[in-house]
C-alpha positions as CSV (number, residue, x, y, z in Angstrom):
1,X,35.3,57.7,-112.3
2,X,37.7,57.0,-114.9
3,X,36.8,54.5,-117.6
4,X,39.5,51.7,-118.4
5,X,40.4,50.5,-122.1
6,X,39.2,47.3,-122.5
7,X,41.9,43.8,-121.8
8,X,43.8,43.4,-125.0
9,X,42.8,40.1,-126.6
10,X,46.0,37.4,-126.2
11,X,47.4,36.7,-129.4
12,X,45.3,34.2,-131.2
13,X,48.8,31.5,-131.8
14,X,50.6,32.2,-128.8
15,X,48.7,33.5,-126.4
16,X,51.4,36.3,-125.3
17,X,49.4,39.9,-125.2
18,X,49.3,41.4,-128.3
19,X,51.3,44.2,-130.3
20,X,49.5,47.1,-131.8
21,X,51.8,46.9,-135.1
22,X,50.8,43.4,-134.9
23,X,46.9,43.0,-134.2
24,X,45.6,40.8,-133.4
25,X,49.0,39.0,-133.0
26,X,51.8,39.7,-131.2
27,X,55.0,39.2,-133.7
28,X,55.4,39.3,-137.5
29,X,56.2,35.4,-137.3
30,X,52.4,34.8,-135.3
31,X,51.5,36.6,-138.4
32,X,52.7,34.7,-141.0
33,X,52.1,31.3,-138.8
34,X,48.1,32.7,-139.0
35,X,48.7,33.4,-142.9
36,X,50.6,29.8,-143.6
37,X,47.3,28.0,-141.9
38,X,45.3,30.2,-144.4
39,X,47.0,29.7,-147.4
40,X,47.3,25.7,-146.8
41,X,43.5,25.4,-146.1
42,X,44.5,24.0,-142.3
43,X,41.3,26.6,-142.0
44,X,38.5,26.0,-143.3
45,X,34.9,27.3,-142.6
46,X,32.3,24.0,-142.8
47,X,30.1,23.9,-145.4
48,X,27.0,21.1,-145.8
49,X,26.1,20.4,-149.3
50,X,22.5,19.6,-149.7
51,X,21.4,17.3,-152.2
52,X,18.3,18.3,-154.6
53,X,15.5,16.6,-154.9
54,X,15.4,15.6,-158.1
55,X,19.4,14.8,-158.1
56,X,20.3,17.4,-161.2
57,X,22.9,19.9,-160.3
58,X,21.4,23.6,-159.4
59,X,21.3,25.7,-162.2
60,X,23.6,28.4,-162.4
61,X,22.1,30.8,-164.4
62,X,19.8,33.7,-163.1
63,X,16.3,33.1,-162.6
64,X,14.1,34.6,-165.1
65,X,12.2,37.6,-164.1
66,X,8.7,37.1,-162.5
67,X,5.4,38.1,-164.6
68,X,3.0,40.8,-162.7
């Protein structure tokens, strides 16, 4: 019994299999087409803001240390 390597993952623009120089894409251009979506903010990871309670902005500064 001879174990396989796993399927290659398509390229994540194109969808043509991908290049090892290249992973996870297949070209230098998918590559820089991934980067250019990056660097425009055409990606973007969601993020909820949640209000506080007493509507003052969270402090930024480290919390003091507790008392034992």
């Amino acid at each position: 019994m001879v174990d396989e390597p796993p399927a290659a993952k398509p390229c994540p623009i194109c969808g043509k299999p991908m290049v090892e120089k290249y992973k996870p894409f297949c070209s230098s251009r998918c590559a820089d087409v991934d980067l250019h979506r990056w660097l425009t903010g055409a990606y973007a990871i969601p993020v909820t803001e949640e209000d506080d309670e007493d509507g003052e902005e969270p402090s930024l500064a480290p919390a003091p240390p507790r008392e034992r």
